[in-house]
Structures are given as C-alpha cells and as structure tokens.
N, C-alpha and C positions, 0 to 999 in steps of 0.2 A: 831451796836449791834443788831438789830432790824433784819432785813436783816440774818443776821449769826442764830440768835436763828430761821427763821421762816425758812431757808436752815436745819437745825437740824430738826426740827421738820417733815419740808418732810422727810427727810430719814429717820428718826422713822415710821413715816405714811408708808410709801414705803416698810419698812424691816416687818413690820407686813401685808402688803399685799401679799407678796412676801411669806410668810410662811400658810396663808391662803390659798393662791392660790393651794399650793404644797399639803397640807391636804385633798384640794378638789379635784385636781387628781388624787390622792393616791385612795379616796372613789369610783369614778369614774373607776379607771382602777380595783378595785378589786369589782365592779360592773359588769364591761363589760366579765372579766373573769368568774366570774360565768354566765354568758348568754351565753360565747362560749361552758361551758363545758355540758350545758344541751343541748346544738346543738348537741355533739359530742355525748353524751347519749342517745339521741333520736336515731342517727345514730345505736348504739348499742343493740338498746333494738329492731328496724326495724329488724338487723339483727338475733337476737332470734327469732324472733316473725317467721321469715322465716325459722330459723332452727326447729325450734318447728312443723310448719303447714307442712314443707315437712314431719317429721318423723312421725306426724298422716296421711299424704295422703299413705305413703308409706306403715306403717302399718295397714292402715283404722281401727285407732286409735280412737272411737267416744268421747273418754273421754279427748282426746287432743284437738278432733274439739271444743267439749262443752267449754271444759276452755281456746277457744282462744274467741268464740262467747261470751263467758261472758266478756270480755274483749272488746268487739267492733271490733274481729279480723276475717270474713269471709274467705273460703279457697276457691276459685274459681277453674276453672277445670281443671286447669294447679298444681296445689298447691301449687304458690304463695298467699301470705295473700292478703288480703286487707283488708284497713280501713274500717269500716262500713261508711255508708251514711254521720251519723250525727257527724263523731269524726273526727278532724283537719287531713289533714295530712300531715303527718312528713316533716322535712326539709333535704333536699336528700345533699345540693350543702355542700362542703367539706368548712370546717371556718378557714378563716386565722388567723394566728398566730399574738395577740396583737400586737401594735409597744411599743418598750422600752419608757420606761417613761422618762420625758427631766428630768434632776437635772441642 
C-alpha cells in the first residue's frame, strides 16, 4: 500500500511540474516575442530615419536636419543618416521567426 500511495504521489508531483514548466514557457516565449518585435521596429524606425535624412538632404531641409540631430541622427555627405557617436547602433541582421511552442 505504501509503495502504490508514494507512485500516486509522484505523479501528482510530476502533473504539477509538468503544468509549471508549460506556464514558464508560455512567459518565456511571449518574452522572446516581444524582444523579436523591437528588433523588427528598430529595423523600421532605421528605415524612417533614412527616408526622413534623404528628403532634408534633397530638399536642404535645415528643419529636418535639426530634428534628426536632436534625435542623435547626423546626415553625412552622401545623405545617409548616421547614428551619433554616443547612441547604440541599430541591429541591421533580419530575426527569425520564433520556434512553435512544444504542448
């Protein structure tokens, strides 16, 4: 009897690890998703910031330059942007696509 109740008792133990585990994935995967879609945003906001700097280089725009410079956004003499000195920059490489969650 002994034996039978302490076999019960692991798979109680087991069936609440087992739905733990799956809680913590869950957290985890809709953690990782929000990290991929600010990669993708960055991605998005580089390509503004480039549509932007060209249409002040083309229009010699000062009020575009100004409010890409308050931004940390320089337009060198091509009139592609660049990052200022001191601000990160962007992450260029394309982000794969989560893997499906196990059930």
């Amino acid at each position: 009897m002994g034996l039978a109740a302490l076999s019960l008792l692991l798979v109680v133990v087991n069936g609440v690890l087992v739905v733990r585990n799956q809680s913590s994935q869950l957290v985890v995967n809709q953690r990782q998703q929000v990290v991929n879609q600010g990669l993708q945003y960055a991605r998005v906001r580089q390509i503004m910031a480039q549509a932007v700097a060209n249409i002040a280089v083309q229009k010699n725009d000062r009020d575009l330059t100004a409010l890409l410079a308050r931004h940390g956004i320089t337009i060198n003499q091509t009139g592609a942007p660049q990052a200022a000195p001191d601000a990160p920059a962007p992450a260029l490489a394309p982000v794969p696509a989560p893997a499906p969650a196990r059930r």
